[in-house]
Steps between C-alpha positions, in 0.01 A plus 500: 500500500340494183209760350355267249088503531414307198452136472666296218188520277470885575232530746549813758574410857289527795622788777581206755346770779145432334255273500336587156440290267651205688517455871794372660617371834885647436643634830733827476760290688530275169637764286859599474411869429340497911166513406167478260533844424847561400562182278158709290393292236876333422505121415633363822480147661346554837438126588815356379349323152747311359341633148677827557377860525144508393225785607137506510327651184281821412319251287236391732459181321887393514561482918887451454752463226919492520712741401781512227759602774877464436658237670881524628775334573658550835800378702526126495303435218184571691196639303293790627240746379659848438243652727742425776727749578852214456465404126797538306396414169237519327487165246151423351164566514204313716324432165853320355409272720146415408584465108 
């Protein structure tokens, strides 16, 4: 799983176990790291967005943002985000895609 806890214009991550600045309704059961706490303040994607691993931000005035995760290539042409455990390949970044 991936430790990246910046978002792709550089904001600082929420800890995904607190509810300060931004409240959230993310269950520990959504994360692949078991829980809230353990997946800290890493850009995950808890509710299955299909804009990719994103957090919630420090800046109280930004609630979310994405994150400029790598994505990869695995068997059978499929495309994942490398903060699952079966990438193979890491092949561009998150904000490739946006430009």
């Amino acid at each position: 799983m991936g430790t990246i806890t910046t978002t792709v214009s550089g904001r600082q991550c929420q800890a995904w176990a607190s509810m300060t600045p931004h409240s959230h309704r993310q269950r520990d059961a959504n994360f692949p790291d078991g829980s809230r706490a353990a997946a800290g303040s890493y850009c995950r994607n808890p509710n299955g967005s299909p804009v990719g691993p994103w957090c919630l931000t420090m800046d109280p005035k930004k609630r979310w943002e994405v994150c400029d995760v790598q994505l990869c290539t695995q068997p059978y042409g499929k495309m994942s985000y490398f903060m699952y455990k079966k990438c193979t390949s890491c092949t561009l970044n998150y904000s490739q895609l946006l430009a």
